[in-house]
C-alpha positions as CSV (number, residue, x, y, z in Angstrom):
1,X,-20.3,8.7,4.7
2,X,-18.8,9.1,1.4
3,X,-15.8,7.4,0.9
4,X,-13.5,7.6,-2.7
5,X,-11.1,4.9,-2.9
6,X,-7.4,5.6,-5.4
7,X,-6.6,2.5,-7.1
8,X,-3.1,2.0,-8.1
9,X,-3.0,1.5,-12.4
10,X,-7.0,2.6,-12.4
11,X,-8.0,5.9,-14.1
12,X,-11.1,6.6,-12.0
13,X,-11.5,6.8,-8.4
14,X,-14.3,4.5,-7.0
15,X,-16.9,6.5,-5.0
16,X,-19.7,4.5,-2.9
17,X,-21.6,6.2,-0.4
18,X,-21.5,4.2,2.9
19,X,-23.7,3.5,5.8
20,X,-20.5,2.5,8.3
21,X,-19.3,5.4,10.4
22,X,-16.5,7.3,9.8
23,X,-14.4,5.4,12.2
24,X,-15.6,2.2,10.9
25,X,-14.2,2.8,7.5
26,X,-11.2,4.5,8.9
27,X,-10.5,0.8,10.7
28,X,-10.8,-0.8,7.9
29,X,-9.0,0.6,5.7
30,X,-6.1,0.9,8.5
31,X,-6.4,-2.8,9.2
32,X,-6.0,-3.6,5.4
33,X,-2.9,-1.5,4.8
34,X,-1.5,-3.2,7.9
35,X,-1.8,-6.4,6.3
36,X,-4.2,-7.9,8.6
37,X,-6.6,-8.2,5.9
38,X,-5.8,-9.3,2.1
39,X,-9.4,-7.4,0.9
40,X,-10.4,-3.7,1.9
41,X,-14.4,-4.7,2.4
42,X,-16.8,-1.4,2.3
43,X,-20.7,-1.7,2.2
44,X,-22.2,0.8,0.5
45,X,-26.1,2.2,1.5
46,X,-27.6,0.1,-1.4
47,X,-26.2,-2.9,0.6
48,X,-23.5,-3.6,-2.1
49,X,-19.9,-5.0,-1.4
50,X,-17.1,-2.8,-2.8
51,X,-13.8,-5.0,-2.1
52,X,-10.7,-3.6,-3.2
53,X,-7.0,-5.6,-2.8
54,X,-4.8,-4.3,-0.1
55,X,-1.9,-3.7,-2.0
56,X,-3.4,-1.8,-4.9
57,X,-4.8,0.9,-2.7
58,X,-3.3,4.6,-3.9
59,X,-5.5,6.9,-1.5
60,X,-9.1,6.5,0.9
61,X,-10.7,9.8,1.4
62,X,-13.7,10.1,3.4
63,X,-16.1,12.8,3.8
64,X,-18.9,14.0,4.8
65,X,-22.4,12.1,3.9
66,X,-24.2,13.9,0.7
67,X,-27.0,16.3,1.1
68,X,-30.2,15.3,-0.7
69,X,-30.5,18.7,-3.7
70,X,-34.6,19.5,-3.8
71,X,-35.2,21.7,-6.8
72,X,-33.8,22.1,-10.3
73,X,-31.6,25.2,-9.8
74,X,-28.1,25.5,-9.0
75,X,-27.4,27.1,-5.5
């Protein structure tokens, strides 16, 4: 999946593409603005931990895993 995380006072988004389902990330990240977690915790496909504080998330979009592109050309 790829998921872009808002961080409140931070000019860029952070974008990570993710291995968790779509529902997996949506608990998360609903379970972190509830407060039952202090630390939104994503894995990413590389196996890296994006952790982001609860109360400094802006926005969490997720979408749609990215295609491989194969060729040099611009469809």
């Amino acid at each position: 999946m790829e998921v872009k995380i808002g961080v409140q006072h931070a000019p860029r988004e952070i974008a990570l593409e993710s291995g968790q389902s779509a529902q997996e990330v949506e608990r998360a990240v609903a379970d972190a603005l509830a407060g039952k977690t202090q630390l939104l915790s994503l894995t990413d496909d590389k196996g890296r931990k994006v952790l982001v504080p609860s109360e400094r998330i802006a926005y969490v979009e997720i979408g749609e895993p990215a295609k491989p592109r194969v060729g040099f050309g611009a469809l």
